[in-house]
C-alpha positions as a printed Julia matrix, in Angstrom:
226×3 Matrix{Float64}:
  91.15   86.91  123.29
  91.87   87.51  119.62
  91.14   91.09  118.41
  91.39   92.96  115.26
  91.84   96.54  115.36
  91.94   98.41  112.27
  93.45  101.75  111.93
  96.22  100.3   113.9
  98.64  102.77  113.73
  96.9   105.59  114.15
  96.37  107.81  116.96
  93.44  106.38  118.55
  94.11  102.73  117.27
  97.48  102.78  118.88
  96.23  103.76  121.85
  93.88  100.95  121.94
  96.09   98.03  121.01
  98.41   99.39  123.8
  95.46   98.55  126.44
  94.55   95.52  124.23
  97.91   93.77  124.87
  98.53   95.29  128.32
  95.7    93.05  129.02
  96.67   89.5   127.59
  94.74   90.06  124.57
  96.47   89.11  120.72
  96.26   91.71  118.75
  96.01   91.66  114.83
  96.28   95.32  113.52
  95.43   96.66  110.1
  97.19   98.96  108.38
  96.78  100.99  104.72
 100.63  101.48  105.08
 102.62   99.06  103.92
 105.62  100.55  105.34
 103.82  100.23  108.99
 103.85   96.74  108.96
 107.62   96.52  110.22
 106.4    99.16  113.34
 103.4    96.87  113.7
 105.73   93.3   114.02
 108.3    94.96  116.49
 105.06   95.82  118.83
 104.1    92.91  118.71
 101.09   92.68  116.71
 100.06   90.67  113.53
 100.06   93.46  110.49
  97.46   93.19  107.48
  97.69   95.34  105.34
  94.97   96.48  103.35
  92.44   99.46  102.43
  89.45   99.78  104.69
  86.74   99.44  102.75
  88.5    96.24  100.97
  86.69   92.95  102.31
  88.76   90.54  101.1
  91.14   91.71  103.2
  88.75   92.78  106.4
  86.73   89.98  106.11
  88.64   87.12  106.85
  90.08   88.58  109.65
  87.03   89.55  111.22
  85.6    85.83  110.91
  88.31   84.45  112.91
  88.62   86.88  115.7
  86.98   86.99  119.07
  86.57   90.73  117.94
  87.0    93.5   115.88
  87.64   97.07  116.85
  87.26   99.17  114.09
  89.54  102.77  114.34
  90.49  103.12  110.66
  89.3   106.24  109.37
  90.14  107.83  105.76
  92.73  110.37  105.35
  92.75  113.33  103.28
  96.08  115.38  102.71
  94.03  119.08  101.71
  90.49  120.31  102.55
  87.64  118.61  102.24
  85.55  118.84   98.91
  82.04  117.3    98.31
  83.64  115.03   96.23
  86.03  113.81   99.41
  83.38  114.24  101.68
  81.16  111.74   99.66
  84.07  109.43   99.51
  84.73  109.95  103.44
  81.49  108.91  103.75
  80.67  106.07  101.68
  84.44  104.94  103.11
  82.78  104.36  106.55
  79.98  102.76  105.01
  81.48  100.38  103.34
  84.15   99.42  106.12
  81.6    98.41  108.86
  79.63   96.54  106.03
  83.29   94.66  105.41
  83.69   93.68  108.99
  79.94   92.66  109.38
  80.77   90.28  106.37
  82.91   87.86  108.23
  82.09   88.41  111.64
  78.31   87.53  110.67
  79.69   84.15  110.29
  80.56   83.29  113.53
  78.63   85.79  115.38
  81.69   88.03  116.28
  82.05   90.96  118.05
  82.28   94.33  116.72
  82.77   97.62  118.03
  82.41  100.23  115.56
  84.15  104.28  116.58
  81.72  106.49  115.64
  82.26  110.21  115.81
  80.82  112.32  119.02
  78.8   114.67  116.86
  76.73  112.51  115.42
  74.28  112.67  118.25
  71.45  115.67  118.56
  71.35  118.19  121.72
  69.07  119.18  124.34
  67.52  122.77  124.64
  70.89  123.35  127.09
  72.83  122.81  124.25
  74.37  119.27  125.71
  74.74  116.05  124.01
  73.59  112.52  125.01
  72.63  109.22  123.0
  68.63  110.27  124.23
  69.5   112.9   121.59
  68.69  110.75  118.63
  71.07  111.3   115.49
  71.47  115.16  114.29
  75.03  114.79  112.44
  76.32  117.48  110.35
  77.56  116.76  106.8
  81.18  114.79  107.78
  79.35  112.71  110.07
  76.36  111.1   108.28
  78.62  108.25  107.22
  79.31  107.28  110.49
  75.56  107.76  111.19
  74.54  105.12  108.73
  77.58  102.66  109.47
  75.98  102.46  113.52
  72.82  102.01  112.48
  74.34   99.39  109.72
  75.82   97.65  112.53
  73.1    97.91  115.44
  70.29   96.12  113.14
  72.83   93.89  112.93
  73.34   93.28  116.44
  69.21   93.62  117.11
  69.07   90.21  114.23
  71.71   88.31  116.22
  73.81   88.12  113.4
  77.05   89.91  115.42
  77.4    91.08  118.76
  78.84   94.2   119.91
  78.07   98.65  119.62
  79.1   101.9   118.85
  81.81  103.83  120.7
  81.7   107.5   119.93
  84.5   109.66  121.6
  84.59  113.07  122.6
  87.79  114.9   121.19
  90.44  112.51  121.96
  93.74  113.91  123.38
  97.08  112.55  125.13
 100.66  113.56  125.09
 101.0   113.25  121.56
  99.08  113.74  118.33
  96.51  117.14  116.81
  95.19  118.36  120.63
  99.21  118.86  121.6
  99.5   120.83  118.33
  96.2   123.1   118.94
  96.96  123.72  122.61
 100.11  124.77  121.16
  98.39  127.11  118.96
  95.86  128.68  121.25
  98.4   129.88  123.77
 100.22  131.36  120.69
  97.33  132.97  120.02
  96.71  131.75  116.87
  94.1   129.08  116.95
  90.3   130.95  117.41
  87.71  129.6   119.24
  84.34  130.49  118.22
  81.73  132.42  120.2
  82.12  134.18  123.43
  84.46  132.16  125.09
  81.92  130.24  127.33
  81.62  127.29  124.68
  81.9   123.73  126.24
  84.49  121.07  124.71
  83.93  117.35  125.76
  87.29  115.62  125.85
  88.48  112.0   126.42
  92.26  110.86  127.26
  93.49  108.14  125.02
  93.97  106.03  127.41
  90.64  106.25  129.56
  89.2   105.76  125.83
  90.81  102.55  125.54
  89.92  101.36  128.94
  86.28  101.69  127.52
  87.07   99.82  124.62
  88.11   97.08  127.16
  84.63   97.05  128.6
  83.24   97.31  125.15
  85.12   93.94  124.78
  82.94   91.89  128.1
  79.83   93.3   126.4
  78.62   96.53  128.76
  77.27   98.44  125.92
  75.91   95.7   123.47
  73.13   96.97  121.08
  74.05  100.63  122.01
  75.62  103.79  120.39
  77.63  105.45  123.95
  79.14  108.85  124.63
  82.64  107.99  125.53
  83.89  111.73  127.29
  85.7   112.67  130.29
């Protein structure tokens, strides 16, 4: 199978192509980095480099494809603003809308990462897709790019659903850095101590990805957590 994964070269995307080709699958990774493309070849993997919420470049791509896994998110260097979180938003918006664009033309697949928090909770204070949609602020965009992409699915026009991962960690990347800094003793966790944190391991994420790819969670938004 031919599959697109954008946000190639990032932490979760990597991850994913990894399992992607470990599986006989052709992989065709984008990239905002022109200076990843090089990393991208030597793995492997056909670079295109673009922004994500450029269709010219997202669109093509995604018509030819079996599939497209979108894990492209923007990046900010400093703290978010409202300005930056409107962009953040409208980013995610308009990068599902790109992919829908030319996998609507052949009825592709598409798998769009969503973020966990995006779902409501239950009076126990646990989350599950029964929840509904309750996101705070950063998470609205990727609220309206699902639901974008599921009436899509529900009019035949693509095929595919939402993945949205707990807090993704593996031997790399920002969870090595904060375990780092909570047994320094400088990273606070709120509350009493008795808080509950839903993780995933990259690469038990990615095996869901593969599963994503035969079609077990078409039409649906899924909790992906250990």
């Amino acid at each position: 199978m031919h599959v697109f994964v954008t946000g190639a070269t990032g932490f979760v995307g990597s991850g994913v192509c990894r399992a992607l080709q470990n599986a006989g699958h052709d992989v065709v990774g984008l990239t905002s980095k022109p200076e990843n493309a090089q990393k991208l070849r030597d793995l492997g993997i056909k670079p295109v480099i673009g922004d994500m919420r450029d269709e010219s470049k997202i669109a093509p791509v995604a018509e030819r494809v079996h599939a497209t896994i979108t894990c492209a998110q923007l990046k900010f260097s400093s703290r978010f603003t409202k300005a930056k979180l409107k962009e953040f938003n409208e980013a995610e918006i308009a990068h599902i809308k790109a992919v829908i664009a030319g996998a609507s033309k052949n009825n592709r697949r598409v798998i769009y990462t969503a973020g966990y928090l995006m779902f409501g909770v239950t009076q126990d204070g646990w989350s599950e897709e029964s929840c509904g949609y309750d996101p705070p602020e950063f998470s609205k965009g990727g609220v309206e790019a699902s639901k974008i992409l599921l009436e899509s699915v529900a009019q035949d026009k693509v095929t595919g659903c939402v993945i949205a991962p707990g807090f993704v960690y593996g031997t790399t990347g920002f969870f090595v850095e904060v375990t780092k800094l909570i047994k320094s003793g400088k990273f606070a966790l709120p509350g009493g101590g008795n808080n509950y944190w839903s993780p995933i391991y990259i690469e038990d994420l990615a095996a869901a990805y593969l599963s994503a790819l035969e079609g077990k969670a078409d039409g649906k938004a899924v909790l992906v957590v250990d």
